[in-house]
PDB file with SEQRES, HELIX, SHEET and CRYST1 records, atoms N, CA, C and O in Angstrom:
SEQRES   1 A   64  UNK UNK UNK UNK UNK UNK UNK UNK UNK UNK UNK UNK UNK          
SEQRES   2 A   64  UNK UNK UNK UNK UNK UNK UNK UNK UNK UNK UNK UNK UNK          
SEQRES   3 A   64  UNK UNK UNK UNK UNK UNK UNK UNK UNK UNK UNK UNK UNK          
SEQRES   4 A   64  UNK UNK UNK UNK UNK UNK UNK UNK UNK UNK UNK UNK UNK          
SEQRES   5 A   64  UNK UNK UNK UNK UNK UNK UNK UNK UNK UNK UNK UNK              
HELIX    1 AA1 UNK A   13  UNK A   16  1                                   4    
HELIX    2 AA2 UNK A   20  UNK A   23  1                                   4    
HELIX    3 AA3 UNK A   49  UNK A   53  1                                   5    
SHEET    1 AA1 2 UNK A   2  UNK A   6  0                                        
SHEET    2 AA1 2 UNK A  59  UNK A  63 -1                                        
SHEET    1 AA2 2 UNK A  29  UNK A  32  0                                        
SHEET    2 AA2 2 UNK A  35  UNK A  38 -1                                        
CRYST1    1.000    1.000    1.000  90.00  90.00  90.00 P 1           1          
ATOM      1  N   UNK A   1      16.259  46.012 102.041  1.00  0.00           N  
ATOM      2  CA  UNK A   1      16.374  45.268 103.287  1.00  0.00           C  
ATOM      3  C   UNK A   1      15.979  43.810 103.041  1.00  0.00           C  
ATOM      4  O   UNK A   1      15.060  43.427 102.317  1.00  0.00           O  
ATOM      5  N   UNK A   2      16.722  43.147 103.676  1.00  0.00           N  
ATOM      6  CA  UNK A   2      16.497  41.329 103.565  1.00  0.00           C  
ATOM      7  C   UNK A   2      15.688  40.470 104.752  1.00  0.00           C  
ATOM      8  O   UNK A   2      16.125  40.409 105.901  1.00  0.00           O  
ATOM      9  N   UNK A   3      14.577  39.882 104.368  1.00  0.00           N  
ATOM     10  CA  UNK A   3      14.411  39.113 105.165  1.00  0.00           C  
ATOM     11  C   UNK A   3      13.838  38.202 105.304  1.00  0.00           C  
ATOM     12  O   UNK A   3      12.792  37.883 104.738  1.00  0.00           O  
ATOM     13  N   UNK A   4      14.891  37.196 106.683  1.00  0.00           N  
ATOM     14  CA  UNK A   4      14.660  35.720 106.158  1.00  0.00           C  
ATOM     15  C   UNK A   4      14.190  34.997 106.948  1.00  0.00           C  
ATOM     16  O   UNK A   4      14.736  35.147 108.041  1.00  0.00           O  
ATOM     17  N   UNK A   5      13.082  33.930 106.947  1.00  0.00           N  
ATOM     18  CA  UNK A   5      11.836  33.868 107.840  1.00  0.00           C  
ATOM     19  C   UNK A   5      12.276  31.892 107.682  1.00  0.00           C  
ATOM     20  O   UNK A   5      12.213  31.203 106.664  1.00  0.00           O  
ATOM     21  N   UNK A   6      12.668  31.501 109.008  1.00  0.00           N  
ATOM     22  CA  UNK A   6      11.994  29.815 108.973  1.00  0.00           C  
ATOM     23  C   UNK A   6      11.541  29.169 109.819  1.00  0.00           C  
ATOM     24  O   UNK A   6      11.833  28.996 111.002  1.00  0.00           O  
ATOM     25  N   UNK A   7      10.699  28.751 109.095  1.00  0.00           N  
ATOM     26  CA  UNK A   7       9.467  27.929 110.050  1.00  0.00           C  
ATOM     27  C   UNK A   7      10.099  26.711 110.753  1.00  0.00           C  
ATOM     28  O   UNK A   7      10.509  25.765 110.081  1.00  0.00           O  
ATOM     29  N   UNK A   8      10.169  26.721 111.906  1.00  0.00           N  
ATOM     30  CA  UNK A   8      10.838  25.636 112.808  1.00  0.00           C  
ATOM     31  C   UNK A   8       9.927  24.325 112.829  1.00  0.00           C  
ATOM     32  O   UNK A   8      10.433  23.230 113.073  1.00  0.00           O  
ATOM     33  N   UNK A   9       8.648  24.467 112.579  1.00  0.00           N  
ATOM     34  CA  UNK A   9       7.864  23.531 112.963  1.00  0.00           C  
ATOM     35  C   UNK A   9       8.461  22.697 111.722  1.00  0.00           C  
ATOM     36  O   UNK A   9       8.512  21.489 111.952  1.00  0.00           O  
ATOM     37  N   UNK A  10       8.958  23.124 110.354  1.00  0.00           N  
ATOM     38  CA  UNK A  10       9.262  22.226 109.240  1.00  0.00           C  
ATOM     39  C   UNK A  10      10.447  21.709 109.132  1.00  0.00           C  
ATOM     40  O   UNK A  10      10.753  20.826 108.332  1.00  0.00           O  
ATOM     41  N   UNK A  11      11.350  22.360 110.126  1.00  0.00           N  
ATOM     42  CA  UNK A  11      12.890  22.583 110.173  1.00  0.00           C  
ATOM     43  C   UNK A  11      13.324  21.151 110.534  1.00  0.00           C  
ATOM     44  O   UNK A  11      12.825  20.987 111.647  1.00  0.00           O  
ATOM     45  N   UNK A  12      13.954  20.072 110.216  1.00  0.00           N  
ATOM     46  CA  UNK A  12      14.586  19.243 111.078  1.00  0.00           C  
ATOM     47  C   UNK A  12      15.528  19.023 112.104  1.00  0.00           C  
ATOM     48  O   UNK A  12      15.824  18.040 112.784  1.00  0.00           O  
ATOM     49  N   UNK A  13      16.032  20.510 112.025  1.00  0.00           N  
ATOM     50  CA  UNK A  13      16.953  21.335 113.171  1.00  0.00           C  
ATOM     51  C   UNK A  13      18.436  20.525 113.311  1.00  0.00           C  
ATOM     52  O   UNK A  13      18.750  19.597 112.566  1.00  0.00           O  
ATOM     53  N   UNK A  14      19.193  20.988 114.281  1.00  0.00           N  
ATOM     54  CA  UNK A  14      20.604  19.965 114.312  1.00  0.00           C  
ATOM     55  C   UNK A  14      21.053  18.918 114.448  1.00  0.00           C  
ATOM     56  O   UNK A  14      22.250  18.667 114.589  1.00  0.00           O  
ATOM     57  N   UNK A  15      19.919  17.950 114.419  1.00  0.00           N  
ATOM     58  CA  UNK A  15      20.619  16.536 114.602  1.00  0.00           C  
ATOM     59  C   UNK A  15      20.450  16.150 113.672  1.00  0.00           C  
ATOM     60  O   UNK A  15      21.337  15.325 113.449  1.00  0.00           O  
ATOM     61  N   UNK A  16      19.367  16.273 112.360  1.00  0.00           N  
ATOM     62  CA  UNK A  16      18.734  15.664 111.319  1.00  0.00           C  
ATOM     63  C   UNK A  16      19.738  16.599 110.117  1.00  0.00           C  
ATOM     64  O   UNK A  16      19.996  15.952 109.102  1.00  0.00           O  
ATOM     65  N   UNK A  17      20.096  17.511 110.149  1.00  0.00           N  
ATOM     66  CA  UNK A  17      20.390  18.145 109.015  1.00  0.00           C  
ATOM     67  C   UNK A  17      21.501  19.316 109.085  1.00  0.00           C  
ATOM     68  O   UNK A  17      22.638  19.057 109.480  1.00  0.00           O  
ATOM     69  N   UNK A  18      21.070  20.792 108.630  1.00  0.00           N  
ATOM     70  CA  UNK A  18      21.939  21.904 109.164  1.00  0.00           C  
ATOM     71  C   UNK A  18      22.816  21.740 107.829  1.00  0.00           C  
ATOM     72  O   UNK A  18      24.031  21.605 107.975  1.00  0.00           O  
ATOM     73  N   UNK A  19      22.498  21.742 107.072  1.00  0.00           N  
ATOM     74  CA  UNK A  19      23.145  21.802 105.272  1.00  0.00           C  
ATOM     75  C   UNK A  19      23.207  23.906 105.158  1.00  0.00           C  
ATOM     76  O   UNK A  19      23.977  24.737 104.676  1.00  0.00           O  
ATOM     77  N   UNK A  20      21.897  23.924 105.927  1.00  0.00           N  
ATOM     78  CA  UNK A  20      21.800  25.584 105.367  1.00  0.00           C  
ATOM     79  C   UNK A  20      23.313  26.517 106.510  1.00  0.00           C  
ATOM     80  O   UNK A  20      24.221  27.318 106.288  1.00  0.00           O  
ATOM     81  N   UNK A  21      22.888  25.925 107.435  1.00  0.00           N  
ATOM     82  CA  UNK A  21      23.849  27.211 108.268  1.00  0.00           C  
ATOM     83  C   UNK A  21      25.643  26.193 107.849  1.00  0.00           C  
ATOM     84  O   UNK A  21      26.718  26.785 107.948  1.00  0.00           O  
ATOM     85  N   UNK A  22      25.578  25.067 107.526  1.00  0.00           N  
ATOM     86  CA  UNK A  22      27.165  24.832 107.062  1.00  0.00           C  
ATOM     87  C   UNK A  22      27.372  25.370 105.805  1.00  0.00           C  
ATOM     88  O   UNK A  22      28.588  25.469 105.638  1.00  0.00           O  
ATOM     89  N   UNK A  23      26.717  25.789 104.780  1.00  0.00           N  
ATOM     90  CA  UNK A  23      26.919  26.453 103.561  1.00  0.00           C  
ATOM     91  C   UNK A  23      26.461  27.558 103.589  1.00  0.00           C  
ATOM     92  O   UNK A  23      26.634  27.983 102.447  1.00  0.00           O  
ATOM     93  N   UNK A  24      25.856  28.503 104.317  1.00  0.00           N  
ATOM     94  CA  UNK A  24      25.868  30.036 104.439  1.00  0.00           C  
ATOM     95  C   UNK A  24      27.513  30.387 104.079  1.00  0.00           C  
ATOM     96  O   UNK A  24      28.516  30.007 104.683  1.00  0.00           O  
ATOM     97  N   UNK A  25      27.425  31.068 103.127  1.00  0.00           N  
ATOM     98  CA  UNK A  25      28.896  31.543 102.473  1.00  0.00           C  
ATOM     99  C   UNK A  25      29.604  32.629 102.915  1.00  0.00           C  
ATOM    100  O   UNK A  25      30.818  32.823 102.970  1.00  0.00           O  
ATOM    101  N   UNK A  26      28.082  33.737 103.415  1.00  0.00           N  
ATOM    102  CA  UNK A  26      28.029  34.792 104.489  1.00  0.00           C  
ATOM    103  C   UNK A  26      27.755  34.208 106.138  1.00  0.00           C  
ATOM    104  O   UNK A  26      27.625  35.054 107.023  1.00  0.00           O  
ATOM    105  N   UNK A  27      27.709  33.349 106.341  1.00  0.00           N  
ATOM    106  CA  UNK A  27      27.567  33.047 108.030  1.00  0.00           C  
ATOM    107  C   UNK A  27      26.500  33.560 108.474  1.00  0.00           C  
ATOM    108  O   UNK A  27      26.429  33.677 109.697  1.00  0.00           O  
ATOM    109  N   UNK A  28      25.019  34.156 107.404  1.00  0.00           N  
ATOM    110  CA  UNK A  28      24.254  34.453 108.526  1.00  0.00           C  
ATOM    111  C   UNK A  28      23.417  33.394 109.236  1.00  0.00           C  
ATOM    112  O   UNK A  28      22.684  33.865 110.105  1.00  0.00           O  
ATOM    113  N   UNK A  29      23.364  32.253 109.092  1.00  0.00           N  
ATOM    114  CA  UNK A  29      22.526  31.367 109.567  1.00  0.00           C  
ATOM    115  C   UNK A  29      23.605  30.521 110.515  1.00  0.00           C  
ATOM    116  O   UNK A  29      24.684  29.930 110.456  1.00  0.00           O  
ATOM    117  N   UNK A  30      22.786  30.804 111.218  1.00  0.00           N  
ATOM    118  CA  UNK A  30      23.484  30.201 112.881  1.00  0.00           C  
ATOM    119  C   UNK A  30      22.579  29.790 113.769  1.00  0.00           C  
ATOM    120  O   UNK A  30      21.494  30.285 114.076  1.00  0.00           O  
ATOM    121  N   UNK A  31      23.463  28.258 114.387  1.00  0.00           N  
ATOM    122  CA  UNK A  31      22.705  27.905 115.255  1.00  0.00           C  
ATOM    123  C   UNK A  31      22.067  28.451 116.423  1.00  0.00           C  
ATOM    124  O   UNK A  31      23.067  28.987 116.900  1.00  0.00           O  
ATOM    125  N   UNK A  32      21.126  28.721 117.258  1.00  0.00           N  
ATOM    126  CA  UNK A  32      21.162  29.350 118.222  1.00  0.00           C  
ATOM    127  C   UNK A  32      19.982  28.655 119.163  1.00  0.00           C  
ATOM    128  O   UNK A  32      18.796  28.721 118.841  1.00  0.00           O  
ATOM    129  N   UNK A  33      20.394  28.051 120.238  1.00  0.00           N  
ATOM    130  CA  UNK A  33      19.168  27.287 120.960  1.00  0.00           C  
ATOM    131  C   UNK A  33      19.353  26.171 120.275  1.00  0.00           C  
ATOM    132  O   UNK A  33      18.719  25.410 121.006  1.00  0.00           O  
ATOM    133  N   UNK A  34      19.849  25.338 119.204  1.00  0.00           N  
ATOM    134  CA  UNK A  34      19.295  24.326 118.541  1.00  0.00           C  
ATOM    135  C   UNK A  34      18.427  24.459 117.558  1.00  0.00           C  
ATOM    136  O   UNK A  34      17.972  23.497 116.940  1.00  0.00           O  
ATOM    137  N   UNK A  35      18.007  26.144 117.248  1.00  0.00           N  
ATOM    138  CA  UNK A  35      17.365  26.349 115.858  1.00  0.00           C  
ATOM    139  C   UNK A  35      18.236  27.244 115.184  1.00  0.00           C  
ATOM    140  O   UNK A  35      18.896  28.138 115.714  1.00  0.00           O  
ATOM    141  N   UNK A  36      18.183  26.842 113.573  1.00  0.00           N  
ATOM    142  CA  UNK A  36      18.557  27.742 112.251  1.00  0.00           C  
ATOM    143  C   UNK A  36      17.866  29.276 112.840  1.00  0.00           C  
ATOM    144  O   UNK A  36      16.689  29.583 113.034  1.00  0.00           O  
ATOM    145  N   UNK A  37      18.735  29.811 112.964  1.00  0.00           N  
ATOM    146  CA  UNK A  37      18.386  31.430 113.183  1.00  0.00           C  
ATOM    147  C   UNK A  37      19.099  32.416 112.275  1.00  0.00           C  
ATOM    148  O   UNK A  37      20.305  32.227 112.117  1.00  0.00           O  
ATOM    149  N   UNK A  38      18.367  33.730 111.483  1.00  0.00           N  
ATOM    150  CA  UNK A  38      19.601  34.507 110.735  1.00  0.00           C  
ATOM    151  C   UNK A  38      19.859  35.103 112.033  1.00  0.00           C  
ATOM    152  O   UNK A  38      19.232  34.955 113.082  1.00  0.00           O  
ATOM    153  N   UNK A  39      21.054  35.917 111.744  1.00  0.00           N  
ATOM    154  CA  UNK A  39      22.121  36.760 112.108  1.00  0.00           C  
ATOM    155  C   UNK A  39      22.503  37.584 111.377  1.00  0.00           C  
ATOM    156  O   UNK A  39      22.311  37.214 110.219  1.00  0.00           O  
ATOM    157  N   UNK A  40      23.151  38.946 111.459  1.00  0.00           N  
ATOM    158  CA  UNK A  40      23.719  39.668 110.881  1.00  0.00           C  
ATOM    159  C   UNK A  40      23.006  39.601 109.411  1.00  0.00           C  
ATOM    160  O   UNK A  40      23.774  39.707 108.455  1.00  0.00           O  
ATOM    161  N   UNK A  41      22.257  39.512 109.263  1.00  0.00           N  
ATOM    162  CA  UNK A  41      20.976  39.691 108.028  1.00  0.00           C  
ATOM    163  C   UNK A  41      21.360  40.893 106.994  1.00  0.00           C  
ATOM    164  O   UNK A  41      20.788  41.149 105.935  1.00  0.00           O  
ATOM    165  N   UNK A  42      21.999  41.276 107.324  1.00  0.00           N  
ATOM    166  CA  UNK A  42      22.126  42.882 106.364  1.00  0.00           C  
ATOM    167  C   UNK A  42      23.607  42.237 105.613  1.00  0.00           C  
ATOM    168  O   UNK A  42      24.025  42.674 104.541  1.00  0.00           O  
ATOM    169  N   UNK A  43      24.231  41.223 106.326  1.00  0.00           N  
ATOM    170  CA  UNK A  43      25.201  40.417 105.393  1.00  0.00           C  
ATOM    171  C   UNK A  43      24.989  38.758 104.203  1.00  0.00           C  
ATOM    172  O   UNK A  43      25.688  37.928 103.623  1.00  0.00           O  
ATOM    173  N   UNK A  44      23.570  39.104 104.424  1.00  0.00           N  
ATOM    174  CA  UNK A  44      22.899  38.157 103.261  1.00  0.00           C  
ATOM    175  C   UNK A  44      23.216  38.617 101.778  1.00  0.00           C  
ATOM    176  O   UNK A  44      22.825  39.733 101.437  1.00  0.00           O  
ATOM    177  N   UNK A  45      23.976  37.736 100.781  1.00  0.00           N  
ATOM    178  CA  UNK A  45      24.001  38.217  99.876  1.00  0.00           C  
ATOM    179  C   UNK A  45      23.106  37.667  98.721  1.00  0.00           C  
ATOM    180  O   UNK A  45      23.503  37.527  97.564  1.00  0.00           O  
ATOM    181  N   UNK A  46      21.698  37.335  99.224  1.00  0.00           N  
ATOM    182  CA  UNK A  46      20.612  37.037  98.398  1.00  0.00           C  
ATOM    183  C   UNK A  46      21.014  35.661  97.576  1.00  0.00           C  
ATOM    184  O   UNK A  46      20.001  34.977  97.430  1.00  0.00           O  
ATOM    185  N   UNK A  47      21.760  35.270  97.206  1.00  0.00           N  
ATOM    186  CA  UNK A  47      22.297  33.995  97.221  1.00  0.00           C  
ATOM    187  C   UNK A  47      21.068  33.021  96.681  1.00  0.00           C  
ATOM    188  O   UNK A  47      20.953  32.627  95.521  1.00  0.00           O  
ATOM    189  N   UNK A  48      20.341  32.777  97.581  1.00  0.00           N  
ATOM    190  CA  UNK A  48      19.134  31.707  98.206  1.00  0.00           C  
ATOM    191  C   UNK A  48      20.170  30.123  98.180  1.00  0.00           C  
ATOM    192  O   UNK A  48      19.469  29.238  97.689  1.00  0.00           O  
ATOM    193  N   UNK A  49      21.112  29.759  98.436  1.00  0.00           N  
ATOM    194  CA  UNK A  49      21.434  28.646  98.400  1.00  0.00           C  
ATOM    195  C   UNK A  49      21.015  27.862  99.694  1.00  0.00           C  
ATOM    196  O   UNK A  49      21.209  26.657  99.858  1.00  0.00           O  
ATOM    197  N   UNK A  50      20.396  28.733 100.615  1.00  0.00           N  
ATOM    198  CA  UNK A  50      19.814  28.414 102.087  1.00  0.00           C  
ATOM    199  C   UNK A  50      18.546  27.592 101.563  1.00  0.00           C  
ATOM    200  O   UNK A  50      18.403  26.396 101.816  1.00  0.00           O  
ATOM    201  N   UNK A  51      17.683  28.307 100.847  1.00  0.00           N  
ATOM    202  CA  UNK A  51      16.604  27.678 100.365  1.00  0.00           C  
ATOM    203  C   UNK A  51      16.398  26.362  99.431  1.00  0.00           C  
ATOM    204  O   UNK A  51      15.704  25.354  99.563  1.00  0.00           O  
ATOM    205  N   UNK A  52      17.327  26.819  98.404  1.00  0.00           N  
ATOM    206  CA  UNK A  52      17.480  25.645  97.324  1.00  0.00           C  
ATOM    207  C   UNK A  52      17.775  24.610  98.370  1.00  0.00           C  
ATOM    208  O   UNK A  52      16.938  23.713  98.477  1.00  0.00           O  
ATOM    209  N   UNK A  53      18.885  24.578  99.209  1.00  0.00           N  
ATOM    210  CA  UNK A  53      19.290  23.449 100.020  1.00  0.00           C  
ATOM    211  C   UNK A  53      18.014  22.855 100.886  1.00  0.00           C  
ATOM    212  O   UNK A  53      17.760  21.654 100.790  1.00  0.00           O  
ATOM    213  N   UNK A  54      17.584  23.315 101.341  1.00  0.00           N  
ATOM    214  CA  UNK A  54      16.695  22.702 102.668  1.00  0.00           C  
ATOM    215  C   UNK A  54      15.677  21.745 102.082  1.00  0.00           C  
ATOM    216  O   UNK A  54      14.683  22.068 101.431  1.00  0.00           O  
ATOM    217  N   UNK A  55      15.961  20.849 102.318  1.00  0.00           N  
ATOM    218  CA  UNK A  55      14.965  19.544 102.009  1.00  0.00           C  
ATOM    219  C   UNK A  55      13.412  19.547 102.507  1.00  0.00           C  
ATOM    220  O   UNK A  55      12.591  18.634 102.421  1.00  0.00           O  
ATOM    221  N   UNK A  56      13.233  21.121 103.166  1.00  0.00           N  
ATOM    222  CA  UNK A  56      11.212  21.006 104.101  1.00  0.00           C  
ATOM    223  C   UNK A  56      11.282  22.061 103.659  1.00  0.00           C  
ATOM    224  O   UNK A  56      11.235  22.696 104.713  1.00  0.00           O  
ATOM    225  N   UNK A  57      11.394  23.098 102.580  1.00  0.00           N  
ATOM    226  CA  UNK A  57      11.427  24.132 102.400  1.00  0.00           C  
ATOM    227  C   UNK A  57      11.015  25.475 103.283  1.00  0.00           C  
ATOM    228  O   UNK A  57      10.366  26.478 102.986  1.00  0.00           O  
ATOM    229  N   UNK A  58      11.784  24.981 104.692  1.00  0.00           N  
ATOM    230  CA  UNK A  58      11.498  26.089 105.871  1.00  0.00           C  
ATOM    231  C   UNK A  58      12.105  27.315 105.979  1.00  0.00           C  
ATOM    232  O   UNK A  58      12.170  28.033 106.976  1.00  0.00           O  
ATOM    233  N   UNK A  59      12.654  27.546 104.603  1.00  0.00           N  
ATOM    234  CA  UNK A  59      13.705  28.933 104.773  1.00  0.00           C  
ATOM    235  C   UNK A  59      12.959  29.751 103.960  1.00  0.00           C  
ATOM    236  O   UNK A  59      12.631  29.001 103.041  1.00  0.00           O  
ATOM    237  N   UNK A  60      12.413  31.020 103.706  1.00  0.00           N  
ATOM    238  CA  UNK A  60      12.045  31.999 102.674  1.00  0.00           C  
ATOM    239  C   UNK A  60      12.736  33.255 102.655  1.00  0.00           C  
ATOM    240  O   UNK A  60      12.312  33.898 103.615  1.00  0.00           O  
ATOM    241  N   UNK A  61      13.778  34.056 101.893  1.00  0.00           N  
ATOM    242  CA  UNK A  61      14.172  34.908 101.614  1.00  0.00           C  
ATOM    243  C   UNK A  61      13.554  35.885 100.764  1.00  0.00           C  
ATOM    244  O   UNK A  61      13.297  35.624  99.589  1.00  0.00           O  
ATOM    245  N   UNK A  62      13.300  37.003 101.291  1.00  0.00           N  
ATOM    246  CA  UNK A  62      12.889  38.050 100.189  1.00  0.00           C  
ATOM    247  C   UNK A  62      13.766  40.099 100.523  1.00  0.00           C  
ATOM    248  O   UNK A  62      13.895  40.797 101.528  1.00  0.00           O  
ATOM    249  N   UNK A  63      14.099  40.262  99.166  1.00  0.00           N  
ATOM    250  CA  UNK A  63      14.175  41.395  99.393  1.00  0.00           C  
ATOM    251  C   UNK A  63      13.362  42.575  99.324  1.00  0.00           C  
ATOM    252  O   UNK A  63      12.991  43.058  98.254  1.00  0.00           O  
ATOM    253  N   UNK A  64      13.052  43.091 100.567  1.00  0.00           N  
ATOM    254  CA  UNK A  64      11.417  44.001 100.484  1.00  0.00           C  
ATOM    255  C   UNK A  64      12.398  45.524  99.833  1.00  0.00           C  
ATOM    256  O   UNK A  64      11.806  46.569  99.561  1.00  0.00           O  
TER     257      UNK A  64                                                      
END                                                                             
């Protein structure tokens, strides 16, 4: 099972950035409210290019 945790307080959210949910290759990161939210999480393909990308390192992926 995957799961992917980001801290909003570090996030620069949609006006400043959003590199991670335009290069989700699987679409799980989606806007929602104006924050990076996963989605459909069980279609993460561990990837981490969400992470490498994010310039505040507010994304953490792990497979438990």
């Amino acid at each position: 099972m995957v799961t992917i945790t980001i801290d909003h307080d570090k996030c620069d959210g949609e006006d400043e950035c959003g590199d991670c949910v335009d290069l989700c290759t699987m679409e799980v990161l989606q806007w929602v409210d104006g924050k990076v939210t996963p989605v459909d999480i069980d279609e993460c393909s561990l990837c981490e290019t969400c992470v490498d990308l994010c310039p505040n390192e507010c994304i953490v992926v792990k497979d438990d």
